[in-house]
N, C-alpha and C positions, 0 to 999 in steps of 0.2 A: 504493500500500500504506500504511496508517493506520501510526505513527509509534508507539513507545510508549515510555516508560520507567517499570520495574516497581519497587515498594517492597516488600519485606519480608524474612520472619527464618524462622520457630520451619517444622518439619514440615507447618503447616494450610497455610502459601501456596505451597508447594513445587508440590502438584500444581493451580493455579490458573496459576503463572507457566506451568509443561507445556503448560497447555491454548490458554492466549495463543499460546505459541510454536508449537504443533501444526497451532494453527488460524489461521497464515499471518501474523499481525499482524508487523511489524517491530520487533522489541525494540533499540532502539539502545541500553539500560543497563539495569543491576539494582541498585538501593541497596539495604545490606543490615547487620548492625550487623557491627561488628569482630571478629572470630575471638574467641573467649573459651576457658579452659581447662576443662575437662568432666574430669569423673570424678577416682576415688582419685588418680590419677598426673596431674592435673594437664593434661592431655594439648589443647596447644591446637587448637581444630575449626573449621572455617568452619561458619557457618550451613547449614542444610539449603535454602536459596533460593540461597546464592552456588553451591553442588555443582551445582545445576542450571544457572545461568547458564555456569560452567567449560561443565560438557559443553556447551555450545552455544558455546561460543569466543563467549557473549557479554560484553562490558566488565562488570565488577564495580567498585561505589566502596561504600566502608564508612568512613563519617565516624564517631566518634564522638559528635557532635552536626552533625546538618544542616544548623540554624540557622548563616546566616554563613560557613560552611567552602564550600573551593575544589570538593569536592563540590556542592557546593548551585547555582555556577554555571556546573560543567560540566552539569547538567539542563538549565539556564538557557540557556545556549547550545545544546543540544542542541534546545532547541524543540520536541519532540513532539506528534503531537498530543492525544496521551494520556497522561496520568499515572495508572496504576492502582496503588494502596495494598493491602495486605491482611496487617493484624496486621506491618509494620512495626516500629510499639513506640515510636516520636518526633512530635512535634509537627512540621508542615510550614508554614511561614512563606507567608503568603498571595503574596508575590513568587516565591514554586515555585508554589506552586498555578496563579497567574498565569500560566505558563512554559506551559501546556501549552492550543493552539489548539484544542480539541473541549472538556475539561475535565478536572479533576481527581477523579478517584473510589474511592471505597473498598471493599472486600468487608469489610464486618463481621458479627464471628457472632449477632448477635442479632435479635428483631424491635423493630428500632425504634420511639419513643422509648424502650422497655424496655432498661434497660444498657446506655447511654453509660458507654464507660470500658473498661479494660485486663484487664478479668476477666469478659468478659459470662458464657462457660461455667459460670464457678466458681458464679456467683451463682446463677443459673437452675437447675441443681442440688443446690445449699444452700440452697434457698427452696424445693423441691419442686414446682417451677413441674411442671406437663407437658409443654410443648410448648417450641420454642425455633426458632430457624432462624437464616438467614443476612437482611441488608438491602446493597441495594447503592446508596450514595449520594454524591451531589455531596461534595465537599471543602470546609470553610470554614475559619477560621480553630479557631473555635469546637469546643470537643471533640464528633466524633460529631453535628454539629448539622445538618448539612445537607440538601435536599431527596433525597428518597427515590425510588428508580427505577424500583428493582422489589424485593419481597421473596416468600421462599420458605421454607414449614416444615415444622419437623421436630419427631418424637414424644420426648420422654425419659422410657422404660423406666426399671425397677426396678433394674434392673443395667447403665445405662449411668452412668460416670464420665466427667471431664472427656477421660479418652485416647481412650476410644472417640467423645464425642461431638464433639472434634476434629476425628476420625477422618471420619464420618459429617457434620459440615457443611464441610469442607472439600470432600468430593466434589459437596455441595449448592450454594457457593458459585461452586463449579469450575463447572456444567452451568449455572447462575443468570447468570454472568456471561458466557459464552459464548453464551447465546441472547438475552442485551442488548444485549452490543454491537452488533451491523449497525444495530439499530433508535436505538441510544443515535446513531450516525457520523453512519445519514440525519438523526436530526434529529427523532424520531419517537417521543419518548415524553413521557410527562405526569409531570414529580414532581411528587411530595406533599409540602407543608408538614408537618416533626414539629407534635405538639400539644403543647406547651408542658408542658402541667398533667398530661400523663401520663409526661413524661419519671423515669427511674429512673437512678439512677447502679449501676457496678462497678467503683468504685476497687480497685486492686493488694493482691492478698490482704496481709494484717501478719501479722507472725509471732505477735501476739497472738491472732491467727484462727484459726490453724494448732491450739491445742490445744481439744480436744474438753470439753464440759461435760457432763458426767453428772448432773446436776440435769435435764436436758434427755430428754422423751421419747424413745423408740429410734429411732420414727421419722428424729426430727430429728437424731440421732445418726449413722443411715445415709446422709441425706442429706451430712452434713460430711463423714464419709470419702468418701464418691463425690464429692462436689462440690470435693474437694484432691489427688486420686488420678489420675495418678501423680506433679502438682506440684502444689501444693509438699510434701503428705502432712500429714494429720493426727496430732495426737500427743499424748498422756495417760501421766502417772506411774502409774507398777504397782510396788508395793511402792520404794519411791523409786527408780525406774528410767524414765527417760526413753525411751518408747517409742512408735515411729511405728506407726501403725493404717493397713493398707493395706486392707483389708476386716473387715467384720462381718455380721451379719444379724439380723432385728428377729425375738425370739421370740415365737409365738402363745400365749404364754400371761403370768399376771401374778403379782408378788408384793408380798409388804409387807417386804421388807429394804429399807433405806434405799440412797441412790444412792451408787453406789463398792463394793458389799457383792456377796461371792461368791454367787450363787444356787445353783450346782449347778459339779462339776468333776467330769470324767473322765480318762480317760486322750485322748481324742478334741474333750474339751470342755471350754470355760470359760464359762461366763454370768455375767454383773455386771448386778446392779439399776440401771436408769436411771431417770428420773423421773417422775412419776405412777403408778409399780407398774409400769413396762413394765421387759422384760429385751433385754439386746444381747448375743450370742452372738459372741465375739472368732473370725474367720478364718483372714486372715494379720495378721501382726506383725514389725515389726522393732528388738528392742530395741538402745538403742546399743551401738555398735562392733561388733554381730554383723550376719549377713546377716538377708536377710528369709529370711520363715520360715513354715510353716503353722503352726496351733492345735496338731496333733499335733507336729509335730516341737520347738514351742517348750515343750509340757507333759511330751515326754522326756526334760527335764533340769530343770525346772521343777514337778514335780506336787507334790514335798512343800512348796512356797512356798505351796500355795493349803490353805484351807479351807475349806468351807460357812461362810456367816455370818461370814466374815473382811470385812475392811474395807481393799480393797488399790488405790480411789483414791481420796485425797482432797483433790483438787484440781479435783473438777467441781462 
C-alpha cells in the first residue's frame, strides 16, 4: 500500500485529502497550520483538513513554521512514499520534499505557469480571465515551479466568485488527482517543463487591493467583488462609511455622471456611475459594524442618504 503524508489547510483540500483516504492510499500524517481563532467571539477552530484527519484517527502535526520544526522530521522519519501538498499555505524545504521515495506533489488551483502564488482564484477572476483549473505538479524548492503532470479545466461564469470557484476546483483537483496517481506510482507519466516566459504571478491579496476603484469600468468593478468574495471582501467608502461590497451587477445601460455619483435610487435600488459612462448597480453590502445586508434592506434605513446626482464615493 503507497505510503502518504498529506499537507494542507483552508475547505479546497478537505475533500482531496477524503479522496486519498477513500481510495485506499495509507495516510500515515496530515500537516496542517495551527488552530487559529475564527469569528466575533474569537472562537479557536482546527482547520477544515485537521476535522478530516481526526475522523480518520489519522496523526495530525501543525507546526507553525515547517521549516526546521520537530514536525518537519517527524515527515522525515516517517518516509512516505508520497508527499501530496494542496493549498497548505508554507514553503516546504527541499530536505521534506527529499523525504518522500515516489515524490513530492502538489494540487494547485491554477493552469500552470499562469499564477504561481497564494491567490491563483483571486486573480483569474479579477483579471476576467474565463477559464481556470487545477495543475498537478512535482515539488521544488522554487514557488509553484515545478514539472507539471497532468492538468485539468474549468469554465468561470459570470457569477462565479472565488467561494464557489473553490468550490468547483476542488472537486476538479479531487477527480485530477485520483486518476494520476496509479499512473504517477507505476512510473508512467510525462511532465512538462513550465515555460519560463509565460509564467504569471498571484501574490496574497493586500489590503490595498481589497478597496474597489470607481474610476474603473463596471465591468472591472464586478470582476473585484467576485474575484475577493467571500475572502477577503471588497470594500469602498459610501458617504464616509467604510463599507464591504459582497455583490453588485454591471448595468446595461450608460451615463455621463462622473464616477462615485448617484445615477438612479429606489426604494429597491442604488446605481453609482463607474468609469467610462458605465453604471454598477450595488446588491449586497455590508456597512461597518452592521451585518450584511441586501440593497433593499440597506436603503430601509438609508434612502434619504442618497440623491440623484449626489457624489457618495470619492475615493475610486
Amino acid at each position: 500500500m503507497t505510503s502518504v503524508v498529506f499537507m494542507g489547510t483552508p475547505a479546497f483540500s478537505a475533500p482531496i485529502l477524503e479522496a486519498v483516504i477513500a481510495n485506499g492510499y495509507d495516510v500515515k500524517a496530515v500537516v496542517t497550520q495551527p488552530d487559529r481563532p475564527v469569528g466575533r467571539k474569537r472562537v479557536l477552530t482546527p482547520t477544515p483538513v485537521k476535522e478530516v484527519a481526526l475522523a480518520h484517527e489519522i496523526e495530525v502535526l501543525q507546526p507553525e513554521k515547517i521549516s526546521g520544526s520537530d514536525e518537519m522530521q517527524r515527515v522525515i522519519d516517517i518516509n512516505p512514499d508520497l508527499i501530496i501538498t494542496a493549498a497548505f499555505g508554507q514553503f516546504l524545504p527541499t530536505k521534506l520534499l527529499n523525504a518522500a521515495k515516489i515524490g513530492a506533489i502538489n494540487v494547485h488551483a491554477s493552469l500552470l505557469p499562469k499564477y504561481r502564488g497564494g491567490a491563483p482564484v483571486h486573480y483569474a477572476i479579477m483579471n476576467g480571465d474565463e477559464k481556470t483549473g487545477v495543475s498537478i505538479m512535482y515539488m521544488v524548492k522554487k514557488m509553484d515551479a515545478g514539472d507539471v503532470i497532468a492538468v485539468a479545466e474549468e469554465p468561470i461564469t459570470s457569477t462565479d466568485n472565488v467561494g464557489t470557484m473553490f468550490d468547483k476546483l476542488s472537486v476538479l483537483g479531487r477527480d485530477l488527482l485520483i486518476k494520476t496517481l496509479p499512473d504517477l506510482i507505476a512510473g508512467n507519466v510525462t511532465p512538462v517543463t513550465q515555460d519560463e516566459a509565460l509564467v504569471t504571478f498571484s501574490p496574497n491579496i493586500s489590503p490595498e487591493q481589497e478597496q474597489l476603484d470607481f474610476n474603473q469600468p463596471a465591468q472591472v468593478i464586478d470582476n473585484h467583488v467576485r474575484g475577493l468574495y467571500p475572502f477577503p471582501t471588497a470594500y469602498t467608502v459610501i458617504n464616509g462609511v467604510r463599507t464591504k461590497i459582497q455583490g453588485v451587477q454591471v448595468v446595461n445601460e450608460m451615463t455621463t455622471q462622473s464616477a462615485g455619483v448617484v445615477v438612479k435610487k429606489t426604494k429597491h435600488a442604488l446605481w453609482i456611475a463607474a468609469g467610462a459612462g458605465t453604471i454598477i448597480s450595488l446588491v449586497n453590502l455590508q456597512p461597518a459594524g452592521k451585518p450584511k445586508m441586501s440593497i433593499t434592506d440597506y436603503l430601509n434605513g438609508n434612502l434619504a442618504n442618497f440623491t440623484e446626482g449626489q457624489q457618495v464615493i470619492f475615493n475610486g
